[in-house]
C-alpha positions, -999 to +999 in steps of 0.1 A: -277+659-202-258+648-168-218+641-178-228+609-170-250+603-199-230+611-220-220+593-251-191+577-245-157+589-265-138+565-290-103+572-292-084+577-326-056+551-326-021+554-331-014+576-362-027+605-385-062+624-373-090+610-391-094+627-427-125+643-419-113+655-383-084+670-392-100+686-420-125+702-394-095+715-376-080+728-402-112+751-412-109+767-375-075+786-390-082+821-392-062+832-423-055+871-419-018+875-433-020+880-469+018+873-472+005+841-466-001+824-501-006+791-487-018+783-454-029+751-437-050+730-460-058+691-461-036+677-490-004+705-481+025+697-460+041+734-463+034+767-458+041+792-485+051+827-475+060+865-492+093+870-486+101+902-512+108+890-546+111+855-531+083+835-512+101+810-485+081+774-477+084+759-446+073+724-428+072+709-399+070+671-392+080+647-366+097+613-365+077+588-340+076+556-352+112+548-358+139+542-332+172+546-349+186+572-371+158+595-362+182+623-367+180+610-408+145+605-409+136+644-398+160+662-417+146+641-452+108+636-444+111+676-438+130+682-471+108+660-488+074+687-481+094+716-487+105+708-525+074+694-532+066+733-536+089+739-557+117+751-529+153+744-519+156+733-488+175+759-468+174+757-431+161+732-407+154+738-371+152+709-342+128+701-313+146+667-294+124+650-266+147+625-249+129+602-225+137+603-189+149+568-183+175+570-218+190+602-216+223+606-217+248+624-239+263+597-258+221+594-270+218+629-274+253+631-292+246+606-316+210+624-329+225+655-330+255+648-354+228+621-374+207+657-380+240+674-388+253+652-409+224+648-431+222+685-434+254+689-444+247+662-476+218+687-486+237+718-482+216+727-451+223+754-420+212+742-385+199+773-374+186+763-338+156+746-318+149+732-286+164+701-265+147+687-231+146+657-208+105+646-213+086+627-189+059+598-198+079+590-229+095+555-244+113+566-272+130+597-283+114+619-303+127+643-331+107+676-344+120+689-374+109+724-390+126+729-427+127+762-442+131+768-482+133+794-504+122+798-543+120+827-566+076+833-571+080+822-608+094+785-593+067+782-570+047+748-576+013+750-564-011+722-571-039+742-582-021+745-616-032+710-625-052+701-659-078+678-665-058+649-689-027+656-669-008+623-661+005+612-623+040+602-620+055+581-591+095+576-587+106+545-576+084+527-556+059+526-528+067+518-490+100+527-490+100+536-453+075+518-441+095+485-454+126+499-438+109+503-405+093+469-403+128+454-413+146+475-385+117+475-357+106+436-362+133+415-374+129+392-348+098+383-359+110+384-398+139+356-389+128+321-398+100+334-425+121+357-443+157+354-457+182+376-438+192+386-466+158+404-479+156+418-444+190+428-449+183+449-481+148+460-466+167+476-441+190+493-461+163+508-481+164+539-453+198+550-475+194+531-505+170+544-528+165+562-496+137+586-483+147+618-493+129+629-530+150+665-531+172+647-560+140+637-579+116+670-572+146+689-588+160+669-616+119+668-626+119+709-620+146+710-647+136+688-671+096+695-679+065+712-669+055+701-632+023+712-627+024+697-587+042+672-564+030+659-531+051+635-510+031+605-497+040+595-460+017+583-433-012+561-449+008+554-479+006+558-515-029+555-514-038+588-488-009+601-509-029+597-536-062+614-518-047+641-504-031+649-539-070+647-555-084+667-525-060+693-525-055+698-568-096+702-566-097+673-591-103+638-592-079+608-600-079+573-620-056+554-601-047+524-622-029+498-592-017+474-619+008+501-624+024+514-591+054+499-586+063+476-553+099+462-547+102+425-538+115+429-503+089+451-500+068+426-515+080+401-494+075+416-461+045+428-465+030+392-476+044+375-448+033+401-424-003+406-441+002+443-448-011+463-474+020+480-492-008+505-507-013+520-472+022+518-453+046+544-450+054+559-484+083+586-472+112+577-502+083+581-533+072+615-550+041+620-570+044+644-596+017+657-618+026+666-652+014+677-686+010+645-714+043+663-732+070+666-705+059+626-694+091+614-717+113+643-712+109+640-670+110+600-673+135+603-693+157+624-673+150+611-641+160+574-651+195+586-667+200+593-625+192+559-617+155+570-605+130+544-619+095+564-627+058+549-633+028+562-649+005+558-627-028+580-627-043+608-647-064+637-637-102+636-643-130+667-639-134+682-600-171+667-603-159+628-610-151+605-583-117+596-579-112+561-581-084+532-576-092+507-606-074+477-613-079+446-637-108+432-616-130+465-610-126+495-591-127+515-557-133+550-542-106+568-537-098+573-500-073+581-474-063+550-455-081+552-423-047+539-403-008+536-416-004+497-416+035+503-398+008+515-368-015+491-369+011+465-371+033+481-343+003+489-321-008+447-323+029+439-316+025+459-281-005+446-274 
């Protein structure tokens, strides 16, 4: 066949790889380091290595979407896939892209001191990176890498889950997602939303927030976990699949249950978004035994952290489905975050 004929190439929009793609990818990994004890796998946002009587877990994750307080967003959204193993956050390292037309020091300045100042709340050691002037960009662009550390007996590894186990999820979904939109497209919120819901959308980046360290360790200490995962891009509801895909177990997802906040609520109705599939970054999934349900709900409300029962585990051979008053659905990633399908028809 002539390159001319061809089939012709769709691209991927705006957003995660396709499930199935990147899981392809992923399979191409040689793993040939047995100090390794997690490598890349779909459903895992961290890497878990032997480091003596310790292991250390580390991530990496950019911030692309959001304009302001990138600094913020990297340092948490990195922290967030770190303790979801189990591990204190320890170290974080920087990549910052600055776009040539923007650059200048007072820019520069104010990420820098956004990343050390958040470290410094989470008793964390810039250690280094990399900082350059980047042609063909619009935006500036943060690349955090997060290093933790946890004694072997700590680690949390989601292969420990039982069938019966219940799914936990702490205060509520969209978190970020609802933050962005409020930040990013106020303009177009004025006139069909009260300033004051956009107001308190926008503050959700600090308050509850997007970090889940506080919640991943209070959980740690007060019941069995048996796995967390950290749902980000493609919301709650990839959350949800990559948890199933990667415990090797299936999920009943009951969607009565999950809780959404009214501005959340709001914004999303007027802006026809699906809160189920936008940006999740400020919610943890945890998956724990039937006992330690009361004992972890328990001790993660007397710190102000509001937690829902949301799911259970089913066999590995079942399908994992999403099941609310009026029937059901498979189970699947979200085939596009809604902040980037909403962003992408607002450049267009």
């Amino acid at each position: 066949m002539r390159p001319s004929d061809a089939p012709a190439q769709t691209a991927w929009p705006v957003g995660k790889l396709p499930a199935r793609s990147l899981q392809q990818l992923l399979s191409k990994l040689p793993q040939n380091d047995a100090r390794v004890l997690l490598g890349p796998r779909f459903g895992e946002d961290a890497a878990l290595l032997e480091a003596g009587d310790r292991c250390l877990v580390v991530a990496t994750d950019p911030v692309t979407f959001a304009t302001d307080r990138i600094g913020w967003y990297a340092v948490h959204v990195n922290a967030n896939d770190v303790v979801t193993l189990g591990a204190t956050p320890r170290w974080f390292f920087m990549v910052l892209l600055l776009p040539e037309r923007d650059a200048t020091h007072e820019l520069a300045d104010a990420i820098v001191s956004d990343v050390v100042r958040t470290c410094e709340q989470l008793g964390v050691t810039v250690c280094g990176g990399h900082t350059e002037i980047t042609p063909g960009l619009d935006r500036p662009i943060v690349v955090g890498q997060m290093i933790g550390e946890v004694s072997k007996s700590r680690v949390v590894r989601k292969d420990a889950v039982r069938m019966g186990d219940r799914v936990l999820l702490t205060r509520g979904v969209a978190i970020e997602g609802t933050a962005i939109l409020a930040r990013e497209m106020r303009d177009l919120l004025v006139g069909r939303v009260d300033e004051a819901t956009i107001d308190r959308a926008a503050g959700l980046l600090f308050e509850p927030g997007i970090g889940v360290t506080d919640a991943a360790l209070a959980a740690l200490e007060a019941g069995i976990v048996r796995a967390m995962h950290d749902p980000t891009e493609g919301g709650v509801q990839s959350g949800l699949a990559e948890l199933a895909a990667a415990c090797g177990a299936s999920l009943r997802v009951h969607t009565d249950r999950i809780p959404v906040l009214p501005e959340t609520r709001t914004i999303c109705d007027v802006l026809g978004v699906d809160p189920l599939r936008l940006m999740a970054s400020g919610a943890l999934l945890l998956v724990v035994p039937v006992s330690s349900v009361d004992p972890i709900t328990t001790a993660l409300g007397a710190r102000g952290i509001p937690v829902a029962v949301i799911a259970e585990i089913g066999t590995p051979t079942d399908t994992s489905r999403m099941l609310d008053p009026q029937g059901g659905r498979p189970l699947v990633p979200a085939e596009r975050d809604e902040l980037a399908r909403i962003l992408g028809e607002r450049k267009t």
